[in-house]
N, CA, C and O atoms as CSV, one atom per row, in Angstrom:
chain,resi,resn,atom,element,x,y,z
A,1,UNK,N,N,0.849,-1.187,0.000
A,1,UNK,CA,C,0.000,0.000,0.000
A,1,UNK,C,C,0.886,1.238,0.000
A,1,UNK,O,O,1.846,1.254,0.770
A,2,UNK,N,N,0.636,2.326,-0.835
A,2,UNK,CA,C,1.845,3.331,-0.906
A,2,UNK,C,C,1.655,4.392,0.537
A,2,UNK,O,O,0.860,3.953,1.368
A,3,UNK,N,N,2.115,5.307,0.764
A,3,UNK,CA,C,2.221,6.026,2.294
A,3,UNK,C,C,1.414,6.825,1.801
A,3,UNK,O,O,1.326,7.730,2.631
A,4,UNK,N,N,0.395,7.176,0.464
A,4,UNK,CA,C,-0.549,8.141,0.672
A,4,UNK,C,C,-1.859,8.115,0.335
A,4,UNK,O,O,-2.105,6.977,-0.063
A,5,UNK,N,N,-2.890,8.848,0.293
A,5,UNK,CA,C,-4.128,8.495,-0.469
A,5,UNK,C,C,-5.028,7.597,0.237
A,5,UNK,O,O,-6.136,7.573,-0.299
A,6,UNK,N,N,-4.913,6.783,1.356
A,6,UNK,CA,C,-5.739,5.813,2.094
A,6,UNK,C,C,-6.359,6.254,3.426
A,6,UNK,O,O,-5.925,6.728,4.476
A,7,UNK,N,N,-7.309,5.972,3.041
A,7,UNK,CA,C,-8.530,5.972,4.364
A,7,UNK,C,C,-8.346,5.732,5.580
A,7,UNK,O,O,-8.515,4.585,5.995
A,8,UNK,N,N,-7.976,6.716,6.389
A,8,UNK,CA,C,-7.806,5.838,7.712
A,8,UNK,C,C,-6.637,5.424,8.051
A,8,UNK,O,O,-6.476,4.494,8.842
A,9,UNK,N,N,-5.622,6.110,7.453
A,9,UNK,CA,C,-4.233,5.823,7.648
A,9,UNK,C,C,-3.759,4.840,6.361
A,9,UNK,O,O,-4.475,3.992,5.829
A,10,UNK,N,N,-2.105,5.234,5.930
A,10,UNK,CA,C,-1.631,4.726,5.415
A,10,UNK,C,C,-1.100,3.407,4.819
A,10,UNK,O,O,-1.438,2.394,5.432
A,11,UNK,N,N,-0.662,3.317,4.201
A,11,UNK,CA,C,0.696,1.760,4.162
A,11,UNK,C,C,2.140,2.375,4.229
A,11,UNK,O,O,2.486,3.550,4.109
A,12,UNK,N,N,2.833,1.317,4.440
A,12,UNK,CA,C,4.523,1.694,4.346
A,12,UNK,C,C,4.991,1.385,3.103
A,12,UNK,O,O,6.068,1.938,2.883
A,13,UNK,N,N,4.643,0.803,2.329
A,13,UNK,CA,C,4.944,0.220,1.085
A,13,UNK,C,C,6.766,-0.134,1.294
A,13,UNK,O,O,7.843,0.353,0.950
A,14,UNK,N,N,6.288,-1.182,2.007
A,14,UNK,CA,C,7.588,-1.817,2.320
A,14,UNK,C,C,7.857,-2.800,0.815
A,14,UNK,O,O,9.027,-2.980,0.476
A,15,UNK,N,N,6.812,-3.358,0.030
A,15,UNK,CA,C,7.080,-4.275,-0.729
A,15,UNK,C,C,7.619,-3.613,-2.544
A,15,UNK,O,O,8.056,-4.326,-3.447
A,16,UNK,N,N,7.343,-1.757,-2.613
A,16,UNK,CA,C,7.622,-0.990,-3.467
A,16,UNK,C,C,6.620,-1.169,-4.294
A,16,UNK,O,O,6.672,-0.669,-5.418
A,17,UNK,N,N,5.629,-1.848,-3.917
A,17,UNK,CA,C,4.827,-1.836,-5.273
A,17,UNK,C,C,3.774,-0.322,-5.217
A,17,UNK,O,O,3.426,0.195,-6.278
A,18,UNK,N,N,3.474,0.098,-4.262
A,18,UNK,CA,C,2.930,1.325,-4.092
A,18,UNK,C,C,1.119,1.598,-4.903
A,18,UNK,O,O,0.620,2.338,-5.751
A,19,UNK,N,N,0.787,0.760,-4.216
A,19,UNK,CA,C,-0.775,0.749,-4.823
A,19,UNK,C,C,-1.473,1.849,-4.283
A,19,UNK,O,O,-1.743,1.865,-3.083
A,20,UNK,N,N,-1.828,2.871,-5.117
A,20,UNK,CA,C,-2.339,3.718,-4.548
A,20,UNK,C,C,-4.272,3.311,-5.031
A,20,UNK,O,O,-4.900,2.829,-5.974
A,21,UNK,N,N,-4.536,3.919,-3.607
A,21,UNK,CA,C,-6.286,3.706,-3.747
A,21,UNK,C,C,-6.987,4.417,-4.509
A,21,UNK,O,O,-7.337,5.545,-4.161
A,22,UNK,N,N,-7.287,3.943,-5.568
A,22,UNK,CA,C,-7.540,4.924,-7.109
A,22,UNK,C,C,-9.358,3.971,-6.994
A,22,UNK,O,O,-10.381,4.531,-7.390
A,23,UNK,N,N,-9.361,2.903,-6.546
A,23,UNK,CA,C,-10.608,2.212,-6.678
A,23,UNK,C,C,-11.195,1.784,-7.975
A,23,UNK,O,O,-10.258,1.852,-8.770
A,24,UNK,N,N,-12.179,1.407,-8.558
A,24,UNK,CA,C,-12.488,1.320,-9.835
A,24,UNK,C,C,-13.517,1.891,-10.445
A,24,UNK,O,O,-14.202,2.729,-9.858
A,25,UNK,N,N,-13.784,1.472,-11.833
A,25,UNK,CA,C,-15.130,2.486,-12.233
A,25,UNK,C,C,-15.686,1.006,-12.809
A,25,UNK,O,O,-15.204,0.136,-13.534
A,26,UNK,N,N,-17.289,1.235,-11.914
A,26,UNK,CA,C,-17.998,-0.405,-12.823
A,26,UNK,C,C,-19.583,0.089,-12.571
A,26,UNK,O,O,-19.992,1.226,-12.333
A,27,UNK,N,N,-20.080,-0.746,-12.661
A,27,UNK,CA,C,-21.570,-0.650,-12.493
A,27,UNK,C,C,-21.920,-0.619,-10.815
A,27,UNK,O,O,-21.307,-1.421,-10.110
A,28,UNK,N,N,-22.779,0.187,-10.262
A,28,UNK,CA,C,-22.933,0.385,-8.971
A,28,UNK,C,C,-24.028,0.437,-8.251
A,28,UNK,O,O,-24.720,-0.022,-9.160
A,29,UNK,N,N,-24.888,0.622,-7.289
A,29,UNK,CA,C,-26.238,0.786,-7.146
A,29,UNK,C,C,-27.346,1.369,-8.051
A,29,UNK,O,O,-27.455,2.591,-8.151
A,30,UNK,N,N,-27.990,0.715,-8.568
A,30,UNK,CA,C,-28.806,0.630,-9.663
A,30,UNK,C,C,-28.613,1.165,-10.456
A,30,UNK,O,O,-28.932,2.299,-10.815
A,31,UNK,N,N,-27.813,0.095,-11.019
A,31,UNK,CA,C,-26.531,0.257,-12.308
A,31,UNK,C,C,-26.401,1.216,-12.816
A,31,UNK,O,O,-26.770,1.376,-13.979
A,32,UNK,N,N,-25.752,2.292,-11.997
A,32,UNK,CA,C,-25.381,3.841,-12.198
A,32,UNK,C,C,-23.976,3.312,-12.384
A,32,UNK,O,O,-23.509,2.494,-11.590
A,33,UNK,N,N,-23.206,3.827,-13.559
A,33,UNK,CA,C,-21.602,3.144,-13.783
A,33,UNK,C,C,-21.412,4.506,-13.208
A,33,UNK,O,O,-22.116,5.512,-13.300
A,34,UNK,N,N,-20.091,4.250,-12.487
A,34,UNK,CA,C,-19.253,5.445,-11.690
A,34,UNK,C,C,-17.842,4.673,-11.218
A,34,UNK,O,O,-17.545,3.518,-11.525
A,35,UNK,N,N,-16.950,5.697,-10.301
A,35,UNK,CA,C,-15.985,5.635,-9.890
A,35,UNK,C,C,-16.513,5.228,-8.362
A,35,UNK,O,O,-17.412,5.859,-7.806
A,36,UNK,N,N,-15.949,4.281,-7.858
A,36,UNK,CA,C,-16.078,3.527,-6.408
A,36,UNK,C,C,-15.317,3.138,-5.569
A,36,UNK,O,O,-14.488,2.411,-6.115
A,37,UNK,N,N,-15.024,3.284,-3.820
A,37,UNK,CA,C,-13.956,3.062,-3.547
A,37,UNK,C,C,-12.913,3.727,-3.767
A,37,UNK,O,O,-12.006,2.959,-4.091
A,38,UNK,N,N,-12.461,5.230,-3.742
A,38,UNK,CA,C,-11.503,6.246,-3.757
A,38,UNK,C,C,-11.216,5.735,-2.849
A,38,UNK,O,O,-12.214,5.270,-2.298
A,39,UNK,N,N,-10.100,5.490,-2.203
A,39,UNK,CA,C,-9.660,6.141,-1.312
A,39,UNK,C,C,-9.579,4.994,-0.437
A,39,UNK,O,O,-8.709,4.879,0.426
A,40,UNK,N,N,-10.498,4.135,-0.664
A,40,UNK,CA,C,-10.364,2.421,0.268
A,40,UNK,C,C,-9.746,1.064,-0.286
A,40,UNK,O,O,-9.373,-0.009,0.187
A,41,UNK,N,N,-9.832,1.663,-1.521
A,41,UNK,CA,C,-9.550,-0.354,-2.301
A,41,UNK,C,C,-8.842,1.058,-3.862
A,41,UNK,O,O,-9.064,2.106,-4.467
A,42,UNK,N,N,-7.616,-0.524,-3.609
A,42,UNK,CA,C,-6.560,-0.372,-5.606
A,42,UNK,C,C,-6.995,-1.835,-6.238
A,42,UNK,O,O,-6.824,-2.942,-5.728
A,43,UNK,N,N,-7.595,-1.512,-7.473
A,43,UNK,CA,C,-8.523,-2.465,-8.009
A,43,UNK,C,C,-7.125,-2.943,-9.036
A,43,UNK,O,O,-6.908,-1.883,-9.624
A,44,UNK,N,N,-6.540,-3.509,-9.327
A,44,UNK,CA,C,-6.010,-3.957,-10.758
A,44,UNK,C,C,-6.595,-5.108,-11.174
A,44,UNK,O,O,-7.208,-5.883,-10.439
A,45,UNK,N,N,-6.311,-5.307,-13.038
A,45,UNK,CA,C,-6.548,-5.971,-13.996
A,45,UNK,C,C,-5.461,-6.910,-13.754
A,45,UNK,O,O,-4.329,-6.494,-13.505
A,46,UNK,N,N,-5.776,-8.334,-13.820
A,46,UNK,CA,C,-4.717,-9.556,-13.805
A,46,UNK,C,C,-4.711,-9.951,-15.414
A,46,UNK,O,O,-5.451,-9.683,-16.359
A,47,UNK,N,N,-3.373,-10.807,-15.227
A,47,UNK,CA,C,-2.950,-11.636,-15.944
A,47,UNK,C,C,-4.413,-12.753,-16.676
A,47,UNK,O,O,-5.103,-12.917,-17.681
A,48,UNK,N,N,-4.117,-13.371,-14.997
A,48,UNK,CA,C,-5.226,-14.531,-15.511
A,48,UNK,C,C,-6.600,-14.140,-15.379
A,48,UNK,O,O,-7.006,-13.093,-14.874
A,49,UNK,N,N,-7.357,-15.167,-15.928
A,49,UNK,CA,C,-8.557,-15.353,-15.844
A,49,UNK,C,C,-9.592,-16.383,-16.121
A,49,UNK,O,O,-9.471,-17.293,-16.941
A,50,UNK,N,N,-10.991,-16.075,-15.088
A,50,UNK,CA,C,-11.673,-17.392,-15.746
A,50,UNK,C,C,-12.429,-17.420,-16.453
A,50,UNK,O,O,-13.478,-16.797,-16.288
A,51,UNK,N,N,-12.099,-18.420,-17.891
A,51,UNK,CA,C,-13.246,-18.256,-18.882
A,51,UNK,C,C,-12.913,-16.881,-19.203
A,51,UNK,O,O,-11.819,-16.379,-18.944
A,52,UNK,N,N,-13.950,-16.235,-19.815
A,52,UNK,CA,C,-13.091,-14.856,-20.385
A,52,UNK,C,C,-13.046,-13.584,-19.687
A,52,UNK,O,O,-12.579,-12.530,-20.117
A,53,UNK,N,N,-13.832,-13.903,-18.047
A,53,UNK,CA,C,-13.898,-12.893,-17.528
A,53,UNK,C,C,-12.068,-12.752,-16.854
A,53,UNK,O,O,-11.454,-13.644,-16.268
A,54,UNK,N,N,-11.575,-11.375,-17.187
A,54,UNK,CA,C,-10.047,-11.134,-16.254
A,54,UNK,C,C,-10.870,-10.778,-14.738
A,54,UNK,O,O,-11.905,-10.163,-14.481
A,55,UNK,N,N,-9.598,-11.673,-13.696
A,55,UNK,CA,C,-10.055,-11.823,-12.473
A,55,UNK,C,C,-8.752,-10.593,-12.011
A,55,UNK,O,O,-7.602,-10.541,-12.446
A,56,UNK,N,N,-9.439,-9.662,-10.966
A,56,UNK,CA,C,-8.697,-8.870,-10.236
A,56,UNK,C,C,-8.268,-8.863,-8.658
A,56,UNK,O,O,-8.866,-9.276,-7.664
A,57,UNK,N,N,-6.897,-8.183,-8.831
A,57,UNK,CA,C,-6.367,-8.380,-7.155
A,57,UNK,C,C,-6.857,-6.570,-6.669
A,57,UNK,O,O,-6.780,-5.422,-7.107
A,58,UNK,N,N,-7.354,-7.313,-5.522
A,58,UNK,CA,C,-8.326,-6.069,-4.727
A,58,UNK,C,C,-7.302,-6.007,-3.641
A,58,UNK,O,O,-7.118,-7.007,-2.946
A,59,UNK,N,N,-6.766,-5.143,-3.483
A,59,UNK,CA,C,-6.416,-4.557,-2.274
A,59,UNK,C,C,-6.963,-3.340,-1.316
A,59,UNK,O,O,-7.271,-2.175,-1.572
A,60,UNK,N,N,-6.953,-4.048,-0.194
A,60,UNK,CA,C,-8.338,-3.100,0.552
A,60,UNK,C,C,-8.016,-2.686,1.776
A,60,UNK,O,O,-7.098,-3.332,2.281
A,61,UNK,N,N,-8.588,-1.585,2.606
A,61,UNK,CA,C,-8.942,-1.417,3.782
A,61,UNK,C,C,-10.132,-0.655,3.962
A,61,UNK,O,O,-10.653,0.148,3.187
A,62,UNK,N,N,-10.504,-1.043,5.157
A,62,UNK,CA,C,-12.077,-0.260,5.408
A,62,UNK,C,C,-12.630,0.460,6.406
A,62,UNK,O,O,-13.613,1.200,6.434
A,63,UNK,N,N,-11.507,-0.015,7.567
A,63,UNK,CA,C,-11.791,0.548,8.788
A,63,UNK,C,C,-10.908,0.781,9.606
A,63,UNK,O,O,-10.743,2.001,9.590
A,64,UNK,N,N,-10.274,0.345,10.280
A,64,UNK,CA,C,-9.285,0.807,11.227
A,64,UNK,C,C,-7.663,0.423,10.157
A,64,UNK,O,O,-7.568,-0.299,9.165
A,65,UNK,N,N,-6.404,1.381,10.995
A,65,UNK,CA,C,-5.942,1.366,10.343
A,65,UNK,C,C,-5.146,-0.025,9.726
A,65,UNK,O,O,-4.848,-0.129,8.537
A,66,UNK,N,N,-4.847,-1.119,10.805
A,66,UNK,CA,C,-3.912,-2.212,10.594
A,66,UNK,C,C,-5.589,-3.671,9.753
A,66,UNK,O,O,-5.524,-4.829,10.165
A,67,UNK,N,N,-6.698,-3.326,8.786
A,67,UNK,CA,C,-7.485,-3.970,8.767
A,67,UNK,C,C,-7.328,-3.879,7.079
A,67,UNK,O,O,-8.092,-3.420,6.230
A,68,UNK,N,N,-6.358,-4.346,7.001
A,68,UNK,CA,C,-5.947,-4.269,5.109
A,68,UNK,C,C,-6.227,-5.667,4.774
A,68,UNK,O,O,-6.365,-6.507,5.662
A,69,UNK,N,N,-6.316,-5.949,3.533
A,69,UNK,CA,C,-6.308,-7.315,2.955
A,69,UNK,C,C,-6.355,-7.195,1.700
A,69,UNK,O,O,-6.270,-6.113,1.119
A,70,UNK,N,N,-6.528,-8.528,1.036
A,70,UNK,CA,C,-6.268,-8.471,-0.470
A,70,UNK,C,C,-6.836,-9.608,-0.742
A,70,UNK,O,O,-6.892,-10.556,0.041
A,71,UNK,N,N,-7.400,-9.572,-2.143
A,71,UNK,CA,C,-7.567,-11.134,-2.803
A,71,UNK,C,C,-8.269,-10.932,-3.961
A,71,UNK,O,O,-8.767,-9.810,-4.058
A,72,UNK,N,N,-8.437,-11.630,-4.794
A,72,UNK,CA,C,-8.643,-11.783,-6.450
A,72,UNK,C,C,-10.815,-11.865,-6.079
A,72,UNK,O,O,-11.631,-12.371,-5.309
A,73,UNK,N,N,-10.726,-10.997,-7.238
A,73,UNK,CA,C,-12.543,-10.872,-7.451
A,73,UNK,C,C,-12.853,-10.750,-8.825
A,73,UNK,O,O,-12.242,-11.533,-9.553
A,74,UNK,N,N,-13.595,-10.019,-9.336
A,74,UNK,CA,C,-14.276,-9.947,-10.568
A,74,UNK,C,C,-15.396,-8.913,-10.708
A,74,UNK,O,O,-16.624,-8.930,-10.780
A,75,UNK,N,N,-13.901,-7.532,-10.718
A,75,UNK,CA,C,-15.213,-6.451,-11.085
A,75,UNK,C,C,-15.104,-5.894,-12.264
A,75,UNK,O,O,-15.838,-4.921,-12.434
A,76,UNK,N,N,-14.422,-6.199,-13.136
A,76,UNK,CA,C,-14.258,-5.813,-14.273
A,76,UNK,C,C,-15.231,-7.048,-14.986
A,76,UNK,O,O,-14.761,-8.185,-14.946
A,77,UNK,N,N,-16.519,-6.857,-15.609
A,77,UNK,CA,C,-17.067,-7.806,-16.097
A,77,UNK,C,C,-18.018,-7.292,-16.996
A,77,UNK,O,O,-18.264,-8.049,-17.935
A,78,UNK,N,N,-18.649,-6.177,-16.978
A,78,UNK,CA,C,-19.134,-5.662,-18.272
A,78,UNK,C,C,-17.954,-4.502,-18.917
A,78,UNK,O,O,-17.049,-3.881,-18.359
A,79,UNK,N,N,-18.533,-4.546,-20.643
A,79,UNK,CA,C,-17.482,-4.086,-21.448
A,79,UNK,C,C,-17.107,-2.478,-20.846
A,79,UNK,O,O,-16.041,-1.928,-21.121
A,80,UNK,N,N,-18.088,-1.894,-20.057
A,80,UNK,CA,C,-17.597,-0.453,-19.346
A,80,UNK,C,C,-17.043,-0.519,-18.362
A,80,UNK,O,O,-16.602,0.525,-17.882
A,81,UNK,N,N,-16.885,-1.537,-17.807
A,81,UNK,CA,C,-16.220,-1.697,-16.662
A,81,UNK,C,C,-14.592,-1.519,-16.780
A,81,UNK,O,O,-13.962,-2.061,-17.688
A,82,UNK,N,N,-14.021,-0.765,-15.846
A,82,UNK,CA,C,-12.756,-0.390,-16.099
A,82,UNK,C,C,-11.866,-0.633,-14.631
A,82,UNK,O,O,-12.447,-0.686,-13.548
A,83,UNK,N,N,-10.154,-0.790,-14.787
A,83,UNK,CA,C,-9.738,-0.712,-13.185
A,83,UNK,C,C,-7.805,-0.639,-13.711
A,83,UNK,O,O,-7.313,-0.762,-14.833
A,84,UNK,N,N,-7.181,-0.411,-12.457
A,84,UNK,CA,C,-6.046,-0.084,-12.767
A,84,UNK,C,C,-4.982,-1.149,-13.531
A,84,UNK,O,O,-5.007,-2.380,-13.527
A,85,UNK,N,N,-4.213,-0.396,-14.066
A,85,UNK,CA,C,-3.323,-1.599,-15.050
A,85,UNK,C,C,-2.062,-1.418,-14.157
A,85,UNK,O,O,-2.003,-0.383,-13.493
A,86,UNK,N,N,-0.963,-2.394,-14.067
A,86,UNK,CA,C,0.282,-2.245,-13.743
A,86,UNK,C,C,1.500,-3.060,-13.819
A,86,UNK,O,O,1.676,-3.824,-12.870
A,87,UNK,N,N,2.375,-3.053,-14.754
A,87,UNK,CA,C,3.086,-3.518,-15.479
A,87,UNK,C,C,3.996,-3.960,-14.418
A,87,UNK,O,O,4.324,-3.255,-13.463
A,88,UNK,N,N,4.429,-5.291,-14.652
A,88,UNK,CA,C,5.322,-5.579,-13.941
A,88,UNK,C,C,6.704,-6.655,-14.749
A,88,UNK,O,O,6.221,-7.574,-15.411
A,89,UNK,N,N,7.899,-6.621,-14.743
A,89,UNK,CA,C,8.811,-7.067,-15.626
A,89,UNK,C,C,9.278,-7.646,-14.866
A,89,UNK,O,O,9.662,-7.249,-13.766
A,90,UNK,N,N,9.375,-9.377,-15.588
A,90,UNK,CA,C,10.100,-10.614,-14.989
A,90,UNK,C,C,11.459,-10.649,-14.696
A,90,UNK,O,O,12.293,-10.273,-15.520
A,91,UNK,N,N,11.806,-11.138,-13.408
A,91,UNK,CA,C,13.413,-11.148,-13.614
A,91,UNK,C,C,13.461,-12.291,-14.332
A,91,UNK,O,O,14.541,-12.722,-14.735
């Protein structure tokens, strides 16, 4: 998590990857498409996926500050649906 931009206190971004909480833009309460999650969750686009939907790593917090987590979902799933890209090069 990068040291700025997050809800409720920071990350150290000890690991350099520096995800900043940009959140995503998808379909939302009665399917109003918008931007969601500023400021709480860094949505990226994966590699893999199932079937043809691309599955994403959510990195999140919501409430207090040490209550972070992460794990693969699926919000990118209609064609307007959009979320962060981030390149990463193999050693």
């Amino acid at each position: 998590m990068s040291t700025t931009g997050w809800f409720n206190g920071n990350g150290n971004n000890t690991s350099g990857f520096n995800a900043l909480p940009l959140g995503y833009y998808g379909e939302g309460y009665g399917g109003v498409q918008s931007f969601q999650w500023k400021a709480t969750h860094a949505v990226f686009i994966s590699y893999s996926t199932d079937g043809n939907t691309p599955s994403c790593l959510d990195i999140f917090r919501y409430a207090a500050p040490n209550d972070e987590q992460a794990d693969l979902d699926y919000y990118v799933v209609l064609p307007t649906d959009r979320a962060s890209l981030r390149f990463v090069k193999d050693n």
